[in-house]
N, C-alpha and C positions, 0 to 999 in steps of 0.2 A: 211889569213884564208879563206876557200871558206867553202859557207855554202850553202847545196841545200832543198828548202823547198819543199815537195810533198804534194799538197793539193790536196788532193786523196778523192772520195764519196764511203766510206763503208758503208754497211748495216746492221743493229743493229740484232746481232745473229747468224752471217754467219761468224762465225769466222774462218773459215780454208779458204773461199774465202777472208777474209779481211785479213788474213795473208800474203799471194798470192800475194794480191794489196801492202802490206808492204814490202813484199822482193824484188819484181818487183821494185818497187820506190826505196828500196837501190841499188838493180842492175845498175838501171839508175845514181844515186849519185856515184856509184864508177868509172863506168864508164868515168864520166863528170871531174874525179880527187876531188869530196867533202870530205874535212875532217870529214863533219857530213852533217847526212841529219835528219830534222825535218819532223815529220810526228802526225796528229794531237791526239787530247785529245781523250781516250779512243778508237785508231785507231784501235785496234784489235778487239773489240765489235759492234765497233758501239754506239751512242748517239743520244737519251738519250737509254737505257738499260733498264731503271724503273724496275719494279718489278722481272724480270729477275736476278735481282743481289739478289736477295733472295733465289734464288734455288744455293743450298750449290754448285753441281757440273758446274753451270755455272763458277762460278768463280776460280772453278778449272783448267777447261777449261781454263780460262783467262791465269792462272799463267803456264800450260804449252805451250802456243801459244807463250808466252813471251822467254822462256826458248827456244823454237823450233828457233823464229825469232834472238832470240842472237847466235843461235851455226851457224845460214843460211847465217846474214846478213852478204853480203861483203865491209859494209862501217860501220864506227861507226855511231851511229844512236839513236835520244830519241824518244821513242813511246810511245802514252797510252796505257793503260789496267788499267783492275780491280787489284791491291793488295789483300793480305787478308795475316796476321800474328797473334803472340798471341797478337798483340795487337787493331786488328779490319779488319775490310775492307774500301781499302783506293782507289780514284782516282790518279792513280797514274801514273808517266814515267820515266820510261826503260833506262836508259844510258847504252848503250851494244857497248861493244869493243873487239874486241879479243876473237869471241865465247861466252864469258857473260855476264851477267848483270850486270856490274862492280858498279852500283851505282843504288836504288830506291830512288826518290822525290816523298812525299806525300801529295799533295795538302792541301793547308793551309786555302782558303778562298772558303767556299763552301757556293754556293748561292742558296738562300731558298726563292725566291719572284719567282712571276709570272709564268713562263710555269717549270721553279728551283723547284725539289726538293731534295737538296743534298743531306740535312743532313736526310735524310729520309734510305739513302741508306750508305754512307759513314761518316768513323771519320774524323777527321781534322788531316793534319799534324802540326808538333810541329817544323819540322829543315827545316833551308834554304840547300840550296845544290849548291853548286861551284866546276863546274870540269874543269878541264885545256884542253884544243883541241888545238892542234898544237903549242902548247905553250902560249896558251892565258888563262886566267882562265873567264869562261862563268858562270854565273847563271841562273839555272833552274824553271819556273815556270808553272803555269799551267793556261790556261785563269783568270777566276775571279782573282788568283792574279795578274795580271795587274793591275786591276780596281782598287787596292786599293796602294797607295803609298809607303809605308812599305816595304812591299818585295822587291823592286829592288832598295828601298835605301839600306835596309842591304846588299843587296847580293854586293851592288855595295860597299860598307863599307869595305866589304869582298875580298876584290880585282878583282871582276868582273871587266870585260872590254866590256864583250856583255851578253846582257839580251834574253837567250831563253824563246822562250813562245810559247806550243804548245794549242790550242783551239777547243772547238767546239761554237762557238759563234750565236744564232740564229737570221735570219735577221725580223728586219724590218723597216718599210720604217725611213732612213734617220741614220741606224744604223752603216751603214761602215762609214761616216763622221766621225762622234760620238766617235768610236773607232778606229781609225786612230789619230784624235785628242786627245785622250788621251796616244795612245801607243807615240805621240811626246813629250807629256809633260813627262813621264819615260824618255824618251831619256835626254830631254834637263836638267831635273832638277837632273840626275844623273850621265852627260857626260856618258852614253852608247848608245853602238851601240845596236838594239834591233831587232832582228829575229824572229817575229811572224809566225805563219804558224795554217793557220785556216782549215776546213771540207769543204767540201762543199757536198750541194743533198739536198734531200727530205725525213723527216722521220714522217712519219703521218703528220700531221699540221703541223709541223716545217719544213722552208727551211732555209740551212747554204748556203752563198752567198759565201764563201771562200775568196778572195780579201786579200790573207796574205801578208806581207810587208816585206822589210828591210830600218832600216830608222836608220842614223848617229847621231853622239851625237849632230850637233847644230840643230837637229832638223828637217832635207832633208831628205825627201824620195826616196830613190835609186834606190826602188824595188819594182812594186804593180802587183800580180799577178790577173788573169781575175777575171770579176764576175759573179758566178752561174755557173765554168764548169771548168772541172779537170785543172787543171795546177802541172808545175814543173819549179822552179826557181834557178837560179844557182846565190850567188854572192857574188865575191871578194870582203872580206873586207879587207882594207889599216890602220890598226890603224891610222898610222901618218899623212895619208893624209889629207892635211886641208880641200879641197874642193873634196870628192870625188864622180869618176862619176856614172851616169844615168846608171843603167842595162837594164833595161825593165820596163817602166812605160803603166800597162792598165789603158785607161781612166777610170772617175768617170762617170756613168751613170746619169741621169736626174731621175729627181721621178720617175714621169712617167713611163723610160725604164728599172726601177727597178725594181718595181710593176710588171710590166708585165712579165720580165725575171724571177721573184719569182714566179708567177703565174705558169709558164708555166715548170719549172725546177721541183717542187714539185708537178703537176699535171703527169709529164712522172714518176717521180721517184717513187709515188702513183703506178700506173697501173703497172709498170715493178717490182717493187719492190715485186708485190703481186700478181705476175704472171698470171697477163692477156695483151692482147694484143691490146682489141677493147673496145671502150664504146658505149654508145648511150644515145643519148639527146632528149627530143621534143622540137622541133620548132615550138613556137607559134609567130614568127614575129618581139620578141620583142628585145628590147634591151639586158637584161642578158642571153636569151639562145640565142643569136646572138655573143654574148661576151665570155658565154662560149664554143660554138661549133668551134671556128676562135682559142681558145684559144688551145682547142684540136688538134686539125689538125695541127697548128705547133709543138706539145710537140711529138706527136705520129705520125701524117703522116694523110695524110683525107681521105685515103683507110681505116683507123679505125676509122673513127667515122661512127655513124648512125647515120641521124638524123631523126627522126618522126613526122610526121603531123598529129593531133588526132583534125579535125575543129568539132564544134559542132554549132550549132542551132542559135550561136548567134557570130559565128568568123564571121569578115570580109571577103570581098574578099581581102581587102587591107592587112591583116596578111597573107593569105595565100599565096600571090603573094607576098610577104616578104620574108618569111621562103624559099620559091623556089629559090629567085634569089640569096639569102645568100648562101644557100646551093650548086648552080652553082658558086657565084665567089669562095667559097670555096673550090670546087671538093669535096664537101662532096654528100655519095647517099643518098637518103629520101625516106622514106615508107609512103604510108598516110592508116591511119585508123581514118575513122568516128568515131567518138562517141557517135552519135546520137541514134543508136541501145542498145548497151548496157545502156546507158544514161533512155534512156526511160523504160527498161525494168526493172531497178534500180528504175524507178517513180510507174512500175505500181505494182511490189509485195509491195512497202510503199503506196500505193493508202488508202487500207482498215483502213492502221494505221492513217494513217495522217489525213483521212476525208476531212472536208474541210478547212481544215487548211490554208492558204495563204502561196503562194510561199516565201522565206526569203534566208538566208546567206547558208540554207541546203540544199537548189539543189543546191546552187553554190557549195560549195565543194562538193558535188556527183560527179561532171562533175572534177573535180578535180583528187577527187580518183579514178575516173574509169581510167581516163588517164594515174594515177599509176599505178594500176594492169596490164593494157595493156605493158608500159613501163616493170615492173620488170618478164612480160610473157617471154617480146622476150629478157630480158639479162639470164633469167632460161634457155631459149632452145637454144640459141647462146652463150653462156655463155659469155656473153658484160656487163661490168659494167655500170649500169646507173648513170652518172651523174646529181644530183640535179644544178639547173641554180637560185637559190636563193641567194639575196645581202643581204648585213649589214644590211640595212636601213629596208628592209621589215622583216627578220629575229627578228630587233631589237623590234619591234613594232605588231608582230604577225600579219603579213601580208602578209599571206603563209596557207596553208591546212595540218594540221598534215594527213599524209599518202596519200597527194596527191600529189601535187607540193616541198614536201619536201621530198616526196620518193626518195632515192639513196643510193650509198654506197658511194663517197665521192662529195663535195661541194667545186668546185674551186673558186668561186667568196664570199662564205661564210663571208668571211670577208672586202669586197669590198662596203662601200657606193654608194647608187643609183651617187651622184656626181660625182664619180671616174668610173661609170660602163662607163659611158660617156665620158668620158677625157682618156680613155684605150682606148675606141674603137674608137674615131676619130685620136689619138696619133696612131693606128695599120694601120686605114687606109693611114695615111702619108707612108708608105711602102708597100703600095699594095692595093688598096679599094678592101677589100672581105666584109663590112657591107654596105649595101645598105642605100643610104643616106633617104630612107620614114623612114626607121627603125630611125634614128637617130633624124629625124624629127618628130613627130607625139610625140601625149601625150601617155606615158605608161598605157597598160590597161589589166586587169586578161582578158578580156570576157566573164564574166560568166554571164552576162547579159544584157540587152539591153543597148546601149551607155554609157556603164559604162568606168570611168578614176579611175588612181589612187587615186588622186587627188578629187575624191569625197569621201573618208577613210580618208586620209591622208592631213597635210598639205603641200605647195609646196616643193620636196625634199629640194630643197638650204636651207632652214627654217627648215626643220626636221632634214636634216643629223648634220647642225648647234648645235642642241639642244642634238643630240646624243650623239655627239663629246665629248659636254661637259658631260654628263650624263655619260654614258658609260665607255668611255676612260680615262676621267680625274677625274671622279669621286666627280661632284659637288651638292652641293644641287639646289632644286629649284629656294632657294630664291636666289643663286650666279647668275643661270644662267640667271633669271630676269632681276638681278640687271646687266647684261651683256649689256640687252637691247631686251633680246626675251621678248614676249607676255607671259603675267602670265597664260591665260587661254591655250594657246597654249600647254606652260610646263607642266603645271599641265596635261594636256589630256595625252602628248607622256610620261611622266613618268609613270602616269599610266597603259598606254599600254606597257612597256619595263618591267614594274614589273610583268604585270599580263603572261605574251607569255615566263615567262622562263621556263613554264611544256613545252611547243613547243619546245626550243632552246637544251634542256635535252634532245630531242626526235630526234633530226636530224640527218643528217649524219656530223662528222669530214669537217674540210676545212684547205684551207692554212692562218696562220697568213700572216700577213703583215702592219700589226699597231701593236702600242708599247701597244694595250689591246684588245684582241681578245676573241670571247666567247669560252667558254671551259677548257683551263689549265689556261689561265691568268683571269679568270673572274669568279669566283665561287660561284653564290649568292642563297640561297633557294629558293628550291620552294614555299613552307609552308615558308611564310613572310610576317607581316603587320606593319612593319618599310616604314615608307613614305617618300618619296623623299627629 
């Protein structure tokens, strides 16, 4: 039996270009000689879909794109789509042979945690479904049924011999281990052979890392397609063979080159998806817009990035002779505009209000926001997305300017702690130094004021991201994360500060996950809230 996997990046609502991408992918399966080509969860739409699947004709739309791909495709083939019968609207995939749709499978285990909201959109299916290809009988499943054991015991119950599983699975860091090891435990604890075939791209904040598999019943993996970029896999399974061989194995990536390849996949996919071409950053020297501009220039090319120098009253010369040479190894071009002017002129109509008030935290975000306006000026008259250059760590803890430094339309580093901004950028420069080593060296600093550090806001990041981790991510009390061994008064402050900056984090712009809790779909806490840590 040859089975070809097309992990293909469609885009959620371009369903006649995602069709296109579906038939293309059978073309190349028939081509190749596959008795079946898998093609992933919801391939005709695009995922997730959200509230899209509530407009009656979209999914009408679905049900004739399925019907077009069954009469087109010249190879048998399971694909997603949306269902809809008298009995609900389903996640569903396509078994088309011979012109039709010879068989619908309606996803059975629909998951409702984190960036998940199935059941919000779909019913659950109720039947397993076992079709025979070339003589073998295959069962059909749909991501989350993997995850749960059940299904591919019965199917295999069923006289399944191979377990299909088409997916849209989202990444983050350390997720393709995770579920590579569980698609093996399916294998082994059911003697089948199991042909996954996952998405890949960028779809708002979510990136699917694709890395779909074929893996034998004792448990080998045969087959591992790339990660974070189209692939098409061809491969012969041998039932009887004891030991059978290697097709194509892509390596496992390191954290690190995961992160960054997530990073950098969902940052192009972002911009193209939503049809712009160029962005622009400011370049204040530091570390995160140094991290995100190097970030950009690989996803999109550094003829499209800008990057902007807005020095005020109180930047270095050392930041600005930063931002310059970053922006040379980068081959990115730079504009500089002062700030100082409008900066001032911003001082003198609040002169009459303020009196004599003492300077405080409100010229510092002045100097902030001006820098915004200027930014969101030249993306309005060049029509250039601005990129916000804001991380986890300061995000988490309100350590950011609503409408200044948190101005943009989307946030690649968004969910990056200040520890990781660092371990990316010296891990990037192993292949090229484009981050000038002052930058990576010196204490992080807004400059909104005279020799001001982070670090005088903030405890030292290692210690904060630490307490984040826990906070945040895994969602522990105070007293656990004490009794960890952090400082009680330390907790106590950054929980504080992480409950009080969620009107801020409400207010940003979108970014990429890349942790297993990201703020936004996986993170949902009120604003109005006086539950304490």
């Amino acid at each position: 039996m040859r089975i070809a996997l097309a992990q293909i990046d469609p885009t959620v609502g371009d369903i006649d270009g995602n069709l296109a991408l579906c038939l293309q992918a059978a073309g190349q399966a028939a081509a190749e000689g596959a008795d079946i080509v898998l093609l992933p969860e919801l391939a005709l739409l695009g995922y997730p879909p959200e509230d899209l699947l509530g407009k009656p004709h979209f999914v009408e739309r679905s049900m004739e794109a399925v019907t077009t791909f069954a009469r087109l495709t010249p190879c048998t083939a399971l694909v997603g789509y949306a269902h809809r019968d008298a009995d609900g609207t389903f996640n569903a995939a396509a078994f088309c042979r011979n012109g039709v749709v010879e068989h619908v499978y309606r996803k059975q285990m629909l998951p409702n945690y984190g960036v998940f909201d199935e059941e919000r959109y779909f019913q659950a299916g109720l039947e397993d479904a076992v079709v025979e290809i070339a003589g073998v009988r295959c069962g059909v499943t749909v991501c989350e049924d993997a995850w749960f054991p059940e299904p591919a015991a019965r199917v295999a119950q069923g006289g399944a011999r191979v377990l299909l599983n088409i997916s849209a699975s989202p990444f983050h860091v350390g997720k393709g281990r995770s579920r590579e090891s569980m698609l093996r435990d399916r294998a082994v604890s059911n003697s089948l052979w199991v042909a996954y075939c996952n998405v890949v791209g960028g779809q708002d904040e979510l990136v699917f890392d694709g890395r779909s598999v074929v893996i034998a019943p004792h448990g080998g993996v045969v087959a591992r397609a790339r990660a974070f970029a189209d692939d098409f896999l061809v491969v012969d399974i041998d039932l009887d063979a004891p030991e059978p061989p290697v097709t194509r194995l892509e390596p496992i990536e390191s954290e690190v080159e995961e992160m960054y390849d997530a990073l950098k996949l969902g940052l192009h996919d972002y911009i193209h998806k939503n049809g712009f071409t160029d962005v622009v950053i400011g370049l204040s020297g530091g570390i995160d817009s140094a991290l995100t501009a190097v970030l950009a220039a690989d996803a999109l090319g550094a003829e499209h990035v800008h990057g902007v120098l807005m020095p005020s009253r109180y930047s270095s010369d050392g930041s600005i002779t930063d931002a310059r040479e970053l922006a040379r190894l980068a081959g990115i071009k730079t504009i500089t505009i002062p700030i100082e002017g409008p900066f001032a002129a911003v001082e003198r109509v609040l002169s009459p209000t303020f009196g004599d008030l003492p300077e405080d935290v409100t010229e510092e975000n002045m100097q902030a926001r001006v820098r915004g306006v200027l930014l969101m000026a030249l993306s309005n008259k060049f029509d250039w997305l601005v990129l916000a250059t804001g991380n986890k760590s300061e995000l988490s803890v309100g350590y950011s300017t609503l409408y200044g430094d948190m101005v943009g339309g989307f946030a690649p580093v968004k969910d990056v702690f200040k520890t990781k901004v660092y371990e990316l950028a010296r891990w990037r420069n192993t292949r090229g130094q484009v981050i000038p080593d002052a930058t990576l060296e010196k204490a992080p600093s807004a400059e909104l004021r005279p020799h001001q550090t982070d670090q005088d806001s903030l405890p030292p990041y290692e210690e904060l991201d630490a307490i984040l981790v826990a906070y945040v991510e895994q969602d522990l009390s105070a007293r656990e994360i004490v009794a960890s061994g952090e400082d009680e008064a330390t907790v106590s402050r950054v929980i504080r500060m992480v409950d009080a900056a969620e009107y801020k984090r409400r207010q940003g712009p979108i970014g990429i996950k890349i942790t297993p809790k990201a703020f936004g779909k996986d993170r949902r806490m009120p604003i109005t809230n006086r539950f304490g840590g």
